[in-house]
N, C-alpha and C positions, 0 to 999 in steps of 0.2 A: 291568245283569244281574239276574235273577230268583232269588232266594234258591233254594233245595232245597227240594222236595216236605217235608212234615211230615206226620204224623200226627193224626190226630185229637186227639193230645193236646196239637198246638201245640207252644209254647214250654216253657221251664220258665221259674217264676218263679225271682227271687232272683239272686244275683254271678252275672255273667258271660252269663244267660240265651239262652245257645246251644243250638241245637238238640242238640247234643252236642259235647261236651269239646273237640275239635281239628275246628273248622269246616273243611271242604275248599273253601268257596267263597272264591277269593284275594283276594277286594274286602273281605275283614274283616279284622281281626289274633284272631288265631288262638293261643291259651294251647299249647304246647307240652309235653308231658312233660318233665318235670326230670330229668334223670339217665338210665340205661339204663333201658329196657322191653322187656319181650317181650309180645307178644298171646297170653294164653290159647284162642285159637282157631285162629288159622292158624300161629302163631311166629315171625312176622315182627317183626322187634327194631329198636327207636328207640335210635339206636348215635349219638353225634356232630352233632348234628342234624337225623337223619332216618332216616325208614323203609327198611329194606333186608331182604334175605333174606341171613342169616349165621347163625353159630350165637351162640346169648344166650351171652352172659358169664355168667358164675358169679354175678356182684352186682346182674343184672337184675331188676326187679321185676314181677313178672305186673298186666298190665293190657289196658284192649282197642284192639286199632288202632282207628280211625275207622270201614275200610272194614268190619270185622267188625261194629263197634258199629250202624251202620247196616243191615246188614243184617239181624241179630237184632232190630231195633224198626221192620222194614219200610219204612226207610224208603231214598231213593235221592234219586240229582241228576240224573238223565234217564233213561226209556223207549224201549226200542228196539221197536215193532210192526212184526210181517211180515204180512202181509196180503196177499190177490190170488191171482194163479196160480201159487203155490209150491208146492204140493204134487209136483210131478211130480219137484223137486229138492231136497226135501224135507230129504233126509238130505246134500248136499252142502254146502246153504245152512247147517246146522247143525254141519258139521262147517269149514266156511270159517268159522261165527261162535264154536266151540269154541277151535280153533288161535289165531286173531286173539285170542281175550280171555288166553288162556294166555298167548303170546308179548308182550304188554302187562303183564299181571300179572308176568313175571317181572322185567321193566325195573323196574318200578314198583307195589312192593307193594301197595297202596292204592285203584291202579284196579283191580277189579273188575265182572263183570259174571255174571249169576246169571238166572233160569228166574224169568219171574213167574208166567206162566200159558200153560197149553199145550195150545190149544182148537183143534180141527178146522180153522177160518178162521181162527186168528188166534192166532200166536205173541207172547208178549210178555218182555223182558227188563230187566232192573233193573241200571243202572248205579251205581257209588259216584262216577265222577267222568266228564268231559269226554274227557280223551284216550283211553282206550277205546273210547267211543262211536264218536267221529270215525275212528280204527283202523278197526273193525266195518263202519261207515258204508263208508270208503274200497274194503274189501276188498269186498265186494259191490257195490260199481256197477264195481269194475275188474272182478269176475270175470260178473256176468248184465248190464251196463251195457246191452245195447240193450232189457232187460225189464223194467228196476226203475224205478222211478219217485220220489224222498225227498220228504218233505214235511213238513219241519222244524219245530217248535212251540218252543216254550218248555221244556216237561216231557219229549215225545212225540215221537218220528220215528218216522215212518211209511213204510216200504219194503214200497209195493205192488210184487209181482208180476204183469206182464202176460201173455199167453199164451205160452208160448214152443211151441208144436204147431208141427209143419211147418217149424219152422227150426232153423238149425246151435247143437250142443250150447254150450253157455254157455262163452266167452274165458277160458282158463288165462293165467297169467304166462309168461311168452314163456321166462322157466326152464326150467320143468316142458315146455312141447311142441318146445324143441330136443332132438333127443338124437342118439344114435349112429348 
């Protein structure tokens, strides 16, 4: 497995020289907060061994989750690119990759997914960890499947859109188009 994207400023030297404090890549051993924490940014609190959404304890100590920490020094553990002929579902695609990162983030504090760059051709997305991606990933080939096309990298997936003109609107979850 390929470590996480870094910054141009690399590593740190010195104890422990992780990219930051509590590596999310699972193939390391990873320094844990001691005691209770809460994150000064989103308030997600290191309760018992792990990150959850609760309220802090009164003896919690302000500190940063991972997934915040990463994202204020830019940096991420994979790239979601939409690409191709998306535009026409534009605001669907974005609200299918809105709900899916939300509904992930609430299981699982830590995964996040965030807005890198949002250019005419070419959307781009910053993930803090794997199981979101693969989430995101899933919920768009079940919902545009006969038009997307993945093309999985190391860093970068890539979810071309092919033309969807002249054909039937893009597959709901069988949910949503049963009803009364």
């Amino acid at each position: 497995m390929h470590p996480v994207h870094h910054s141009s400023q690399g590593f740190r030297k010195g104890r422990g020289a992780a990219p930051f404090p509590y590596h999310l890549d699972t193939h390391t051993t990873a320094r844990k907060p001691s005691g209770t924490v809460v994150c000064r940014d989103c308030r997600a609190v290191f309760f018992a061994g792990r990150w959850a959404w609760r309220p802090a304890p009164t003896q919690a100590r302000p500190s940063t989750c991972p997934a915040c920490w990463m994202r204020n020094r830019g940096q991420f553990a994979h790239v979601i690119a939409i690409a191709g002929a998306y535009r026409q579902h534009r605001h669907e695609i974005l609200a299918r990759i809105r709900n899916t990162a939300r509904a992930e983030m609430a299981a699982h504090p830590l995964e996040r997914l965030w807005p890198l760059r949002m250019q005419p051709d070419r959307l781009e997305f910053a993930a803090s960890g794997m199981h979101v991606v693969r989430r995101v990933l899933a919920a768009l080939a079940m919902t545009f499947h006969r038009h997307v096309e993945l093309r999985r990298g190391d860093l970068v997936t890539e979810v071309l859109f092919r033309s969807m003109a002249g054909s039937a609107q893009p597959q709901h979850s069988r949910s949503h188009s049963q009803g009364a």
